[in-house]
mmCIF file as gemmi writes it, N, C-alpha and C atoms, coordinates in Angstrom:
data_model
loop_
_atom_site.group_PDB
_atom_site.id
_atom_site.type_symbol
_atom_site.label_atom_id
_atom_site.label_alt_id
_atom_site.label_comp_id
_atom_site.label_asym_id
_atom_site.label_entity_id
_atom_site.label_seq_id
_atom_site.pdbx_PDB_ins_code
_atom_site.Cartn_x
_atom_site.Cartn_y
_atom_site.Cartn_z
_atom_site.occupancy
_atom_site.B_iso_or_equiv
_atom_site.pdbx_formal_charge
_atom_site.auth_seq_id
_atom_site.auth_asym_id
_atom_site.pdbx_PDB_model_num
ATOM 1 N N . UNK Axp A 1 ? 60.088 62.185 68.109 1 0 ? 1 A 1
ATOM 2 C CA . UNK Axp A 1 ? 58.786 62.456 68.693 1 0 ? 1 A 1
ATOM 3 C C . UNK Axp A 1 ? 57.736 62.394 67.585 1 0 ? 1 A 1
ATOM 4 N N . UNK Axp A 2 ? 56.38 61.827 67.769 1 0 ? 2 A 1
ATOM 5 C CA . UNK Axp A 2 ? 55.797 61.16 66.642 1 0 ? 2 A 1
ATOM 6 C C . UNK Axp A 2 ? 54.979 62.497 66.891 1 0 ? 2 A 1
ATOM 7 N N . UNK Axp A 3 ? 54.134 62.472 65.148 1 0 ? 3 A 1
ATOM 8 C CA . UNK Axp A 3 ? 53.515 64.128 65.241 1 0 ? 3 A 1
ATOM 9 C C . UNK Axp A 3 ? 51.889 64.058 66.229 1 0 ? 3 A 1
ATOM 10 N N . UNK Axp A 4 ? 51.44 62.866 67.083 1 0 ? 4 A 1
ATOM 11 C CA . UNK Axp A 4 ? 50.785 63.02 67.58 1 0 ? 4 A 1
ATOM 12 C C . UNK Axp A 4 ? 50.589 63.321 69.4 1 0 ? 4 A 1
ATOM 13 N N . UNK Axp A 5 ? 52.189 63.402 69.838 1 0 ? 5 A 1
ATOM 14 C CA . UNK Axp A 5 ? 52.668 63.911 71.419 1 0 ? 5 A 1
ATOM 15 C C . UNK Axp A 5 ? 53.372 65.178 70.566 1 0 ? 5 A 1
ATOM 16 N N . UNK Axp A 6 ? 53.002 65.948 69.701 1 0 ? 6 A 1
ATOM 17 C CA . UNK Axp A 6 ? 53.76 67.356 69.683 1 0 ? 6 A 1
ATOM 18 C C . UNK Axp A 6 ? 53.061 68.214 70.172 1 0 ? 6 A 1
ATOM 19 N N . UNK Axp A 7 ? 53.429 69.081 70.805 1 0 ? 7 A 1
ATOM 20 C CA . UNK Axp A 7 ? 52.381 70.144 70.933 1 0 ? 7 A 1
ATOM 21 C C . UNK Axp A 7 ? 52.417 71.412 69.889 1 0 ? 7 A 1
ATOM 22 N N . UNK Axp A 8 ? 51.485 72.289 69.801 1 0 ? 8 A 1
ATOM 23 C CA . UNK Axp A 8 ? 51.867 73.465 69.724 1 0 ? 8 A 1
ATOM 24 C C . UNK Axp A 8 ? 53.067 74.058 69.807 1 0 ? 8 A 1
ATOM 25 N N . UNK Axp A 9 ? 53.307 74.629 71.514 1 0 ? 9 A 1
ATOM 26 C CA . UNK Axp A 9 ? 54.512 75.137 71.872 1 0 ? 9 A 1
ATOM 27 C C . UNK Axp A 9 ? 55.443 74.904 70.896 1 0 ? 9 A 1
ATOM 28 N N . UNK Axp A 10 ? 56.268 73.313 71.16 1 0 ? 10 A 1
ATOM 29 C CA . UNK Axp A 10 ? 56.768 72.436 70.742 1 0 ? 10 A 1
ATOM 30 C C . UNK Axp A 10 ? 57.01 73.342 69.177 1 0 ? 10 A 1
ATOM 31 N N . UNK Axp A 11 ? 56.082 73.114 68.468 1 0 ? 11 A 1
ATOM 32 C CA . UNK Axp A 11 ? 56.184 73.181 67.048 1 0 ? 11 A 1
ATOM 33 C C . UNK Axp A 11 ? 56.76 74.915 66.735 1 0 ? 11 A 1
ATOM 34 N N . UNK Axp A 12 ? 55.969 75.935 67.569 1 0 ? 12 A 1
ATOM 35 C CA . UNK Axp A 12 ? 56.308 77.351 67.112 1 0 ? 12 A 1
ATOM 36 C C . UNK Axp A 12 ? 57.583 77.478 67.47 1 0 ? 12 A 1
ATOM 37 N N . UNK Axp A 13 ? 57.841 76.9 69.012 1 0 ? 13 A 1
ATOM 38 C CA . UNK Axp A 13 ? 59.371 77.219 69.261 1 0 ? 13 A 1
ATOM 39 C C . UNK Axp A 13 ? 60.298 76.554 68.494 1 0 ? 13 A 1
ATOM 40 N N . UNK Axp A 14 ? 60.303 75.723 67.609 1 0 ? 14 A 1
ATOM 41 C CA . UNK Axp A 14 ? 61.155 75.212 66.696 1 0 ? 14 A 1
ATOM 42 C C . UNK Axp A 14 ? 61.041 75.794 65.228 1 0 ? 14 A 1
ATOM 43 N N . UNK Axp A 15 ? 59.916 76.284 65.153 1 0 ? 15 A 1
ATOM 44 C CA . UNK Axp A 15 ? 59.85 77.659 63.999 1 0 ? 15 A 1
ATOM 45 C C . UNK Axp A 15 ? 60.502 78.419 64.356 1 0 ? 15 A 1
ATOM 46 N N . UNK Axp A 16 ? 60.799 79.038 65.311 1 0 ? 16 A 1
ATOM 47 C CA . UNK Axp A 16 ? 61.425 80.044 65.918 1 0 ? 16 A 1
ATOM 48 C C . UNK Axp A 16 ? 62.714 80.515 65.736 1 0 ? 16 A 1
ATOM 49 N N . UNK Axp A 17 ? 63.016 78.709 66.249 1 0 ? 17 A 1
ATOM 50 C CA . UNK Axp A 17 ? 64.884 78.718 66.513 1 0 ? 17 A 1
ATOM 51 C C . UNK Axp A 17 ? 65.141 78.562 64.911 1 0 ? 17 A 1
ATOM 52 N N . UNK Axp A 18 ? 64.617 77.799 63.985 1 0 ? 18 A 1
ATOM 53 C CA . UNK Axp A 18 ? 65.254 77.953 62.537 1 0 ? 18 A 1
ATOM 54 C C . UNK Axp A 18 ? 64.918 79.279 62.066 1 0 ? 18 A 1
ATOM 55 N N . UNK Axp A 19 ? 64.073 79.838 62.21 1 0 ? 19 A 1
ATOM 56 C CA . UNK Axp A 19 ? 63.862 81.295 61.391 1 0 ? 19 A 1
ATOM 57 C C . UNK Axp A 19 ? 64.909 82.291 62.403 1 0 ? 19 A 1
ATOM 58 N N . UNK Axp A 20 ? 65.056 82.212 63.663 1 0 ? 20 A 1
ATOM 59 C CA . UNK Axp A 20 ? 66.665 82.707 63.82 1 0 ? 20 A 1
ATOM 60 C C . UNK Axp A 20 ? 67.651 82.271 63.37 1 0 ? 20 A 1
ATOM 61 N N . UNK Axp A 21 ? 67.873 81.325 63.662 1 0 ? 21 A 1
ATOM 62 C CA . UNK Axp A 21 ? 69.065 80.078 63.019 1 0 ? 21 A 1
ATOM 63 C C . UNK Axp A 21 ? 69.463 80.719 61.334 1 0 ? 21 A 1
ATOM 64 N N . UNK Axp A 22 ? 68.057 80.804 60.745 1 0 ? 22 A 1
ATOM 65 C CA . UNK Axp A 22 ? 68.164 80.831 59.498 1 0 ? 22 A 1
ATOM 66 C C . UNK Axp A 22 ? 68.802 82.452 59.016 1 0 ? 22 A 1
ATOM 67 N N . UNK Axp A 23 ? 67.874 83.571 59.849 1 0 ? 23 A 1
ATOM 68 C CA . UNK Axp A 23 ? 68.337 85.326 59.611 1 0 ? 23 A 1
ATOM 69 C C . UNK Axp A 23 ? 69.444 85.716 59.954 1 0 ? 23 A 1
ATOM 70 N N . UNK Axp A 24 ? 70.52 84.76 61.438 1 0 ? 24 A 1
ATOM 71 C CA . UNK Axp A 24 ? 70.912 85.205 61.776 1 0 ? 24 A 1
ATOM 72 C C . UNK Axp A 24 ? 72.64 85.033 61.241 1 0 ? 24 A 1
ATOM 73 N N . UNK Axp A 25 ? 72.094 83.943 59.82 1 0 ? 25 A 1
ATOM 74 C CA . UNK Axp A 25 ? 73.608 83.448 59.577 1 0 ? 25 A 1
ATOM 75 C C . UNK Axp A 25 ? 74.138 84.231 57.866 1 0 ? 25 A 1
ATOM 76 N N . UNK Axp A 26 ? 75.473 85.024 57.882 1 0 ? 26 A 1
ATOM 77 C CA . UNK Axp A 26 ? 75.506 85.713 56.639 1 0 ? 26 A 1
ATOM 78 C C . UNK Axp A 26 ? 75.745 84.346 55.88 1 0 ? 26 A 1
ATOM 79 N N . UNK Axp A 27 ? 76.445 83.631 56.358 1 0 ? 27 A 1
ATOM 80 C CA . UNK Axp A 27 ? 76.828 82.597 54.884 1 0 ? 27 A 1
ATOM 81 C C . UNK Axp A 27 ? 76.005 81.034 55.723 1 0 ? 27 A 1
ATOM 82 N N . UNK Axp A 28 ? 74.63 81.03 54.977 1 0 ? 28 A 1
ATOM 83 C CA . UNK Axp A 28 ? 73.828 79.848 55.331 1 0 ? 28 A 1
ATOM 84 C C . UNK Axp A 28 ? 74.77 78.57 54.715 1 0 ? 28 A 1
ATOM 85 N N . UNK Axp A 29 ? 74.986 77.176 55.269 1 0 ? 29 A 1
ATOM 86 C CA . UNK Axp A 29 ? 75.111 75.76 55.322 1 0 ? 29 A 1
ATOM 87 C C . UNK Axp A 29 ? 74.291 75.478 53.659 1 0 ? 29 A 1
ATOM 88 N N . UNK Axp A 30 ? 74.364 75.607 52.693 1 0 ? 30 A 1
ATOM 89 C CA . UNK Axp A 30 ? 73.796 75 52.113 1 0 ? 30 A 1
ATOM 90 C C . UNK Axp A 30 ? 73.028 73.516 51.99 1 0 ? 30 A 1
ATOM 91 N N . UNK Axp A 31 ? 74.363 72.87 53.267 1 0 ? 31 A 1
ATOM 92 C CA . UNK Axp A 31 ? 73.901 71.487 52.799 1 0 ? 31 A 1
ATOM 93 C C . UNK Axp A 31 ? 73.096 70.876 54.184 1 0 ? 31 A 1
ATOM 94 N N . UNK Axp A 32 ? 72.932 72.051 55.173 1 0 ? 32 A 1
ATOM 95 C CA . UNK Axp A 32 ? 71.976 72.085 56.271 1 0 ? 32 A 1
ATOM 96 C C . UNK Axp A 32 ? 70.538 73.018 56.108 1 0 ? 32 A 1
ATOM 97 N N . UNK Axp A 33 ? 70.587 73.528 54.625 1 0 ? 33 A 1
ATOM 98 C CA . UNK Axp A 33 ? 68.944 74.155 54.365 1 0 ? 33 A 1
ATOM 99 C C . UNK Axp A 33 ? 68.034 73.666 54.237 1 0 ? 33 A 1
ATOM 100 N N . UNK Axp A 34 ? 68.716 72.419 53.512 1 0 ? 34 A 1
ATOM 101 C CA . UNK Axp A 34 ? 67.166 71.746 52.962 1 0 ? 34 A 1
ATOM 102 C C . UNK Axp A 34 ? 66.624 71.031 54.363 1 0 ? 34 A 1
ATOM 103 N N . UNK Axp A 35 ? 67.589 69.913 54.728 1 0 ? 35 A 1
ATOM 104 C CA . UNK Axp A 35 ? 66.808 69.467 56.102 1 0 ? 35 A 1
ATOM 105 C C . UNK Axp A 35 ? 66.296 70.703 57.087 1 0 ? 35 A 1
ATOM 106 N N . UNK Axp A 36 ? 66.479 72.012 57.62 1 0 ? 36 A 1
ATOM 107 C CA . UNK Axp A 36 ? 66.585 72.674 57.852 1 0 ? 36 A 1
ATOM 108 C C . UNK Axp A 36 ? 64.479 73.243 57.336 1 0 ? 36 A 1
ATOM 109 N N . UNK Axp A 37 ? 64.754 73.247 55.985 1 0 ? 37 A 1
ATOM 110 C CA . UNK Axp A 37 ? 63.415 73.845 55.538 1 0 ? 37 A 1
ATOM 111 C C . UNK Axp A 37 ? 62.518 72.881 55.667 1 0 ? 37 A 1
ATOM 112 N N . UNK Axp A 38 ? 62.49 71.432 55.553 1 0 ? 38 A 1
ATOM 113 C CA . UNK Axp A 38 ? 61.993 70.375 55.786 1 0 ? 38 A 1
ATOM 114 C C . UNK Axp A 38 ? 60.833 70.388 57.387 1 0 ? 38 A 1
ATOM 115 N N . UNK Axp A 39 ? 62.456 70.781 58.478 1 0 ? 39 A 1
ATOM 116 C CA . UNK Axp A 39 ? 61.866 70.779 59.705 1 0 ? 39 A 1
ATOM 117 C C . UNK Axp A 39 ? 60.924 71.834 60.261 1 0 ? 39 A 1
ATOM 118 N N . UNK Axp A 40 ? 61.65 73.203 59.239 1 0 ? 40 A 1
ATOM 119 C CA . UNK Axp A 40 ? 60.272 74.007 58.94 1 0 ? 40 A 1
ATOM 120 C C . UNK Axp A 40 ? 58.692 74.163 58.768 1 0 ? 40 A 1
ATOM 121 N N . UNK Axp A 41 ? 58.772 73.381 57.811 1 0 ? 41 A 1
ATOM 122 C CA . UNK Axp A 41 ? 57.481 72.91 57.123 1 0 ? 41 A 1
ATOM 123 C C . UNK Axp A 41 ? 56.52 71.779 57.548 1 0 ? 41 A 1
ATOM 124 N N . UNK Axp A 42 ? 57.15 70.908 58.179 1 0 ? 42 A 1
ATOM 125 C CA . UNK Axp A 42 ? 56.419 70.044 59.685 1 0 ? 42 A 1
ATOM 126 C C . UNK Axp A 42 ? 55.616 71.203 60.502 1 0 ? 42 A 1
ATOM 127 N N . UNK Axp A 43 ? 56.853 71.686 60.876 1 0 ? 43 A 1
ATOM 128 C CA . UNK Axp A 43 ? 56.265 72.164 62.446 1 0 ? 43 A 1
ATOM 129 C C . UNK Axp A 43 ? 55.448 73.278 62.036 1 0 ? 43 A 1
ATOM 130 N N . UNK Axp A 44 ? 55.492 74.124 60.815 1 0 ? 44 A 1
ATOM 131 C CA . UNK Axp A 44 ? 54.393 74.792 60.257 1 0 ? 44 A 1
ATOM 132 C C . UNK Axp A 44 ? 52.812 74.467 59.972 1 0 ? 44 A 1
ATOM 133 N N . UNK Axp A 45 ? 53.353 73.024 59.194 1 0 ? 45 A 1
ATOM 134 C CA . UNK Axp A 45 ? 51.761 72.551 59.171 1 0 ? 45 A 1
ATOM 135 C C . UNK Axp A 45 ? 51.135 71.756 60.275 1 0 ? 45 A 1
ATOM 136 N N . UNK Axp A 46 ? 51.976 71.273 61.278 1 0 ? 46 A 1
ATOM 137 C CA . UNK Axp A 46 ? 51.455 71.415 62.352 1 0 ? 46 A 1
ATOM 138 C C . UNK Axp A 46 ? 51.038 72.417 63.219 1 0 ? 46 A 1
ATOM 139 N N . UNK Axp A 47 ? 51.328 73.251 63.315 1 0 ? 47 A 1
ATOM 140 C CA . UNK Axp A 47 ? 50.79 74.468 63.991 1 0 ? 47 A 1
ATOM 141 C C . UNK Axp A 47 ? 49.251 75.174 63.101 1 0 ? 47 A 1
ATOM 142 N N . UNK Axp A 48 ? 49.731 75.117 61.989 1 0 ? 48 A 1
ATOM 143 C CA . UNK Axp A 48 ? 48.409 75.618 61.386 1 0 ? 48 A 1
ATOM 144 C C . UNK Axp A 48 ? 47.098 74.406 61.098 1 0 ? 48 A 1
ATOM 145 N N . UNK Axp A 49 ? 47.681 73.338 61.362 1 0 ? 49 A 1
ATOM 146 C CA . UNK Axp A 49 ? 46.647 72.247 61.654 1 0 ? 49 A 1
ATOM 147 C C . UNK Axp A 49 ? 45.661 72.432 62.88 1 0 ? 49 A 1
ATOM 148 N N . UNK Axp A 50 ? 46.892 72.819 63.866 1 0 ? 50 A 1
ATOM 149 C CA . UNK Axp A 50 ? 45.892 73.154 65.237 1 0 ? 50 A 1
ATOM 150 C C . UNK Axp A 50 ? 45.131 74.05 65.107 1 0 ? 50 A 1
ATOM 151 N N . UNK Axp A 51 ? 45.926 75.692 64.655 1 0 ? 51 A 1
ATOM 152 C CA . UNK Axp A 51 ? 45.428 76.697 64.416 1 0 ? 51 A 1
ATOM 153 C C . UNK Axp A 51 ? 43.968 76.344 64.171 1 0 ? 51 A 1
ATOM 154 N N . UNK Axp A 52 ? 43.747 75.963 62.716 1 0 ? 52 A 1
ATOM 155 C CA . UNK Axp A 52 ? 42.346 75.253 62.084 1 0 ? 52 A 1
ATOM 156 C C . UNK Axp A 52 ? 41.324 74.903 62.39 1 0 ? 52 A 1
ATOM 157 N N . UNK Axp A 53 ? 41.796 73.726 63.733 1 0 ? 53 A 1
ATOM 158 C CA . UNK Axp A 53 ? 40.944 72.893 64.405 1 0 ? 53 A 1
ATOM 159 C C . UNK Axp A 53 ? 40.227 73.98 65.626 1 0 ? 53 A 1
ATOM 160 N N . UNK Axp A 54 ? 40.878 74.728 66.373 1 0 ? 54 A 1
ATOM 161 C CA . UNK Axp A 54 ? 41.049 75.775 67.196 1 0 ? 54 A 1
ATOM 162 C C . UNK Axp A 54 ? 39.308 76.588 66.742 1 0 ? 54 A 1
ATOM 163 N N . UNK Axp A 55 ? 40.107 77.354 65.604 1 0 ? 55 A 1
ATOM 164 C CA . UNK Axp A 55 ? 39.174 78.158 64.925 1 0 ? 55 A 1
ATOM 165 C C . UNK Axp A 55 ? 38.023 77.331 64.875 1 0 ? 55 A 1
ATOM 166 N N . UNK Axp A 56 ? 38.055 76.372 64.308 1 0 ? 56 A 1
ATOM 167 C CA . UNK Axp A 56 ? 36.6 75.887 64.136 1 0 ? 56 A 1
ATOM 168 C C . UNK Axp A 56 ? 35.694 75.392 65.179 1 0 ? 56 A 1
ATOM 169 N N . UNK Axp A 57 ? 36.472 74.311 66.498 1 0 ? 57 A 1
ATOM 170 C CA . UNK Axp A 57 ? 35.632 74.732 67.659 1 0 ? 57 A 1
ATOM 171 C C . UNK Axp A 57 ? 35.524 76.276 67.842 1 0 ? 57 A 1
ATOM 172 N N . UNK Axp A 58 ? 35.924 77.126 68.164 1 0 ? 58 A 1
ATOM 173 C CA . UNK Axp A 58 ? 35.767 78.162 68.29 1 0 ? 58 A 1
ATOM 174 C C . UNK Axp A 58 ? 34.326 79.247 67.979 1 0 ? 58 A 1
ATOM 175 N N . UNK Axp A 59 ? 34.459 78.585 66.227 1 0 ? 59 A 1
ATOM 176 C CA . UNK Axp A 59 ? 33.134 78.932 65.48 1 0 ? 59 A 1
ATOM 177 C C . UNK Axp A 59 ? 32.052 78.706 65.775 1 0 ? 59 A 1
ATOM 178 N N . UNK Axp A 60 ? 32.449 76.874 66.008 1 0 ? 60 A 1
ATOM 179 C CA . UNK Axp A 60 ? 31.241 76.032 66.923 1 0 ? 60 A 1
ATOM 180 C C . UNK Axp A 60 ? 30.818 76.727 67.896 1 0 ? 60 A 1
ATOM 181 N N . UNK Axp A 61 ? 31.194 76.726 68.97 1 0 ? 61 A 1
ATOM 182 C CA . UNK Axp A 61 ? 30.76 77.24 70.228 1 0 ? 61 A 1
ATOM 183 C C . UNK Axp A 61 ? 30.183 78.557 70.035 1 0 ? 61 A 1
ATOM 184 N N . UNK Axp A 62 ? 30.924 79.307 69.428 1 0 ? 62 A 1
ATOM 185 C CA . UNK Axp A 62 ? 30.152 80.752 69.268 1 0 ? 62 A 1
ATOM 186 C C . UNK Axp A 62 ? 28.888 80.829 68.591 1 0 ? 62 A 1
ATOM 187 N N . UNK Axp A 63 ? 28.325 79.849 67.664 1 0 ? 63 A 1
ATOM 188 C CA . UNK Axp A 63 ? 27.433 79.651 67.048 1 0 ? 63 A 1
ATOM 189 C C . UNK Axp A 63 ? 26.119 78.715 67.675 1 0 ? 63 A 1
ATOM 190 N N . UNK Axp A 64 ? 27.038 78 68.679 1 0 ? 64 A 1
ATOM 191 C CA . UNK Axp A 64 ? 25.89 78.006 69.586 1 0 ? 64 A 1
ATOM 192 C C . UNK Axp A 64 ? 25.234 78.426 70.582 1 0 ? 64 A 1
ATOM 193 N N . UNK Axp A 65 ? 26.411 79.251 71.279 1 0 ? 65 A 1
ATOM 194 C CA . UNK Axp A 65 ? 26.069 80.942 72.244 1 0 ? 65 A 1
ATOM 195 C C . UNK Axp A 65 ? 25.034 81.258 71.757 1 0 ? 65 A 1
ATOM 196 N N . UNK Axp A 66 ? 25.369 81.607 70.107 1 0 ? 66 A 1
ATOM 197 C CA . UNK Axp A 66 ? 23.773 82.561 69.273 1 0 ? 66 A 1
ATOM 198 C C . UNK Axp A 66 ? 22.939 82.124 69.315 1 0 ? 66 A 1
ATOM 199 N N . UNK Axp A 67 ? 22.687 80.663 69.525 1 0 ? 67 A 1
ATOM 200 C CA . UNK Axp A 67 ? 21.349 80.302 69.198 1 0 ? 67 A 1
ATOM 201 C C . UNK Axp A 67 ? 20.93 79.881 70.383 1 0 ? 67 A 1
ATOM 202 N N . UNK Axp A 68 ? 21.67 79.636 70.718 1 0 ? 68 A 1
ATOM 203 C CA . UNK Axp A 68 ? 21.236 79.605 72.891 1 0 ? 68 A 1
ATOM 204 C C . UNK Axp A 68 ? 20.508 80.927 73.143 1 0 ? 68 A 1
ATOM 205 N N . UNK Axp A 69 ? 21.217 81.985 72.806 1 0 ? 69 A 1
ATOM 206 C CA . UNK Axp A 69 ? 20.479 83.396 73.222 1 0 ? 69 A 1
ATOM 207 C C . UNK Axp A 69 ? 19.47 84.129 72.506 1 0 ? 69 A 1
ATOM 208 N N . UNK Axp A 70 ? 19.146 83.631 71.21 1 0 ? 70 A 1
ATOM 209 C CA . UNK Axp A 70 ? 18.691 83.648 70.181 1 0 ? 70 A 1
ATOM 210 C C . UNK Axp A 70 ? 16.877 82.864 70.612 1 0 ? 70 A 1
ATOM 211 N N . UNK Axp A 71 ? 17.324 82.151 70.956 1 0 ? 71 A 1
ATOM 212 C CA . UNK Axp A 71 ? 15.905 80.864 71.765 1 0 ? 71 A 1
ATOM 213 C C . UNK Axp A 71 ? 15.749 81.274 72.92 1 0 ? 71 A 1
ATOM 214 N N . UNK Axp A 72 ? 16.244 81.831 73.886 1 0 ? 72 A 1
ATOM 215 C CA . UNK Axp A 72 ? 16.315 82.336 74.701 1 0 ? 72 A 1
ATOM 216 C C . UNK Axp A 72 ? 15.313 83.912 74.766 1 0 ? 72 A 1
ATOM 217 N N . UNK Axp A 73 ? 15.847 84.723 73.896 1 0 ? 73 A 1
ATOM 218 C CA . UNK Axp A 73 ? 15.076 85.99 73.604 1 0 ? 73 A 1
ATOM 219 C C . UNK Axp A 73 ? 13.876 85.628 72.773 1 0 ? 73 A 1
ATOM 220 N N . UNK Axp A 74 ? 13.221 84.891 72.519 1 0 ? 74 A 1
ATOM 221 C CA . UNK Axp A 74 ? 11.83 84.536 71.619 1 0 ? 74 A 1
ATOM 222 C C . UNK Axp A 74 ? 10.893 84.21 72.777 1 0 ? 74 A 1
């Protein structure tokens, strides 16, 4: 799946299952960590990519609420 049909969801719930995957085993795969931390670190910076984008419309819009109401009260 190419990183531009991933979603969100997609990405946390696969954070998920390795950070169980990962706590829940006493003697970790050594030679399944690294790919393992790899698939981690995708779906991390994908999620905090969105996160990012999120926030900043977010900012947007709220910043123009203010000045909508802002012009509004003058």
């Amino acid at each position: 799946m190419s990183k531009n049909t991933q979603s969100y969801q997609e990405n946390y719930l696969k954070l998920a299952k390795i950070a169980n995957q990962l706590s829940g085993q006493d003697n970790i795969d050594i030679d399944q960590l690294v790919p393992l931390i790899d698939e981690a670190m995708l779906a991390y910076q994908f999620c905090k990519e969105r996160i990012d984008r999120v926030e900043a419309l977010l900012q947007s819009r709220l910043q123009q609420a203010n000045t909508a109401q802002n012009i509004e009260e003058q």
